[in-house]
N, C-alpha and C positions, 0 to 999 in steps of 0.2 A: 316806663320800665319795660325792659325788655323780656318776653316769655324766654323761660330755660330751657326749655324745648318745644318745637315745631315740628309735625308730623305733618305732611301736606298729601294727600291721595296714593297715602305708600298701600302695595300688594307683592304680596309673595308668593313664588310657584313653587312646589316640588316636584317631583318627580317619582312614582311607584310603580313598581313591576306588574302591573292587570293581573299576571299572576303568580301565586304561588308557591304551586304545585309542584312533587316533584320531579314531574317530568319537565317542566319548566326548571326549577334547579340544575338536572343533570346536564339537559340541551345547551344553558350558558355555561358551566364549571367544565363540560367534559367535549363540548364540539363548538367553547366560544362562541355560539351564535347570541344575537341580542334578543334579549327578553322583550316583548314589548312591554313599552311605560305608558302611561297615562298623568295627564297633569294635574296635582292634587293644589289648589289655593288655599293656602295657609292665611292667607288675609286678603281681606278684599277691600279696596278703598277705603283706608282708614287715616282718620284725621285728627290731631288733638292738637290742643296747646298747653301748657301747661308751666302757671305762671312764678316765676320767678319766687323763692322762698315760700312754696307752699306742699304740701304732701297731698300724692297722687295714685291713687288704688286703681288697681287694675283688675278685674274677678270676670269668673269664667269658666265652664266645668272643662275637665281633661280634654285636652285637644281641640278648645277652642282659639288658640293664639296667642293667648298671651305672652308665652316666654318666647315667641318667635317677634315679637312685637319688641320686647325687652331687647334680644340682640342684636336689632334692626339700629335702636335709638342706641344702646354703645358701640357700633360703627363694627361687630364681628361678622352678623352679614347683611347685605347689600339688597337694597328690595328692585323687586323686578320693572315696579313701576313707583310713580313717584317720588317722594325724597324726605328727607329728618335730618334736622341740625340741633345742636346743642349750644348753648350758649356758657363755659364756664370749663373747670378741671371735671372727668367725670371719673367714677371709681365705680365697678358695678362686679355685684356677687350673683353671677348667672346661671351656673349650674356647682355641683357641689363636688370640690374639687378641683373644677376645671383650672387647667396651666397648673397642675402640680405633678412634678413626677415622681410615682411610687416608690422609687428606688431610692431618691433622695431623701433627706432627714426634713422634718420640721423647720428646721432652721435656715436649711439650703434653703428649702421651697417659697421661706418669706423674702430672701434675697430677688431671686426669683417671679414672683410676684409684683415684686414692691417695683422691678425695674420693668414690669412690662406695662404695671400703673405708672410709671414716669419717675419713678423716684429715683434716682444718683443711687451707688454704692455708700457712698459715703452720708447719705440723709438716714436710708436704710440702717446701717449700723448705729448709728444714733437712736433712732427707734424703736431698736431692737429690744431692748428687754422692758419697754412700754408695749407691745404688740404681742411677749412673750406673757407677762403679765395677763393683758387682758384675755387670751386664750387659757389662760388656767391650764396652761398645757407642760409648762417648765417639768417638769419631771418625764415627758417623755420627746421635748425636745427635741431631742438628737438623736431619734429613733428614727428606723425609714415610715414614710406617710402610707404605705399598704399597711402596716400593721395599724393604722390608726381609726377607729369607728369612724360609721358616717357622723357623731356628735360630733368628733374630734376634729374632722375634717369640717364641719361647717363653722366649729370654732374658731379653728386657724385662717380660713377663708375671712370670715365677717371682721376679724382683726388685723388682717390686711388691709383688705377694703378700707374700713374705717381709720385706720393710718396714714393714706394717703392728705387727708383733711379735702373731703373734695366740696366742689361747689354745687355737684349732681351726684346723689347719689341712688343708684339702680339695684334692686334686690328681688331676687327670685324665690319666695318662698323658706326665705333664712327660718321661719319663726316654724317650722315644721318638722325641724331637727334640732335633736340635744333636749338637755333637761332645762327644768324650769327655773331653776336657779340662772342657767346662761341667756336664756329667752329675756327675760327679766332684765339683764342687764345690756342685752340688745335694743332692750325698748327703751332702757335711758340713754343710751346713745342717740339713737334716734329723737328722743328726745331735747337733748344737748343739740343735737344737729337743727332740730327746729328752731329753738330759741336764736340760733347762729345766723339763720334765715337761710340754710341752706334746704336743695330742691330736693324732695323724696320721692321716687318713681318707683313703686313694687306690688310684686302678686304675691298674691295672696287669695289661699279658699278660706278664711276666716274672717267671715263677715262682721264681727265684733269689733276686730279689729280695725277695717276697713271704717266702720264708722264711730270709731272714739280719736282713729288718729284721722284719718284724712279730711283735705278741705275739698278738693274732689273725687271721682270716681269715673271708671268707663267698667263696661260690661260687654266682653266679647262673644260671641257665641256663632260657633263654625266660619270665624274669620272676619265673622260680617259684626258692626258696629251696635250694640243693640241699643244702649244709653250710655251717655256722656255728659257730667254736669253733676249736680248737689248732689251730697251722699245716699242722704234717703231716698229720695230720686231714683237712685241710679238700684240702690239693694232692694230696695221695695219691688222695683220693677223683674231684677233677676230673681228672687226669690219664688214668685210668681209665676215664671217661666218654668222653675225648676219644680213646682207644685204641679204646674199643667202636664209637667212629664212625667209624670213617677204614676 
């Protein structure tokens, strides 16, 4: 059986300003000159596999990689070294919001979505008021998505996503936003989506979680690989770290 995803000695660099300051400010906005940068690695050889119909926790405190890891494996950006492939349809809910424009209504925005997940106009429209549905959102529909809360907005997101029917699916912290009535039924989705044997790859700082649903785990910490493997394993070990800090 083929793993749904392969990560093979991926790292990622960015780039920050060394400073500041705002004499640094003013020298780039007002005499163009270049700030110096310095190279900041948002990950550093990182490896996993992650096999075909099983669910895959990712945990890690703020700013250890995770979601830069997340957009690596659905293909928005591109790592500086090594490589990640997918095996399957993939559908992933990565930041909240993201590819929705403000101005547009709810309903534009699922068009929208749904066609940059791969779906046809014409699948779209057919799913439409299954997707309208599960966002619990039909009364404000056709309203522009700036007026809409971040619940609303992570509602509309996860009912996209999960619309597409994918074979991978990628989530960034869905269960962090919105009430517990919508959470609730995110989790039977995902559940549903287990049973179907499709692949689950998401962060998540809710360690409960992490080990009631998944079958493995990775734990990132400032980019570098800390544990990868059995659940307990892997929160036992973060938990620990995060003890030794505090």
């Amino acid at each position: 059986m083929l793993d749904a995803i392969i990560a093979k000695n991926v790292s990622k660099k960015f780039r920050q300003a060394s400073s500041t300051t705002l004499k640094t400010f003013l020298l780039r906005d007002l005499w163009k000159r270049d700030v110096p940068q310095k190279a900041f690695w948002a990950l550093k050889d990182i490896s996993i596999s992650v096999k075909k119909g099983s669910t895959f926790g990712i945990i890690g405190q703020n700013g250890s990689g995770k979601s830069t890891l997340l957009k690596i494996v659905a293909g928005i950006l591109a790592p500086d070294a090594g490589g990640c492939s997918v095996n399957g349809r993939i559908s992933a809910l990565i930041e909240l919001g993201a590819g929705f424009h403000p101005d547009f209504s709810g309903r534009e925005n699922i068009y929208i979505n749904g066609m940059l997940l791969g779906l046809s106009k014409k699948t779209i429209h057919k799913k439409m008021d299954e997707i309208i549905e599960f966002s619990e959102l039909r009364d404000f529909i056709d309203e522009p998505v700036r007026t809409y809360s971040s619940g609303m907005y992570s509602r509309l997101g996860f009912s996209v996503a999960v619309s597409v029917d994918p074979d991978v699916l990628l989530i960034d912290e869905v269960f962090a936003v919105g009430d517990e009535g919508f959470v609730h039924k995110c989790k039977s989705k995902m559940n549903e989506f287990k049973k179907k044997g499709k692949t689950i790859l998401f962060v998540t700082h809710d360690l409960g979680t992490v080990e009631n649903w998944c079958d493995e785990a990775m734990w990132l910490d400032s980019g570098v690989m800390g544990v990868a493997g059995p659940v307990s394993r892997t929160v036992d070990a973060y938990r620990r770290s995060v003890r030794l800090k505090e």
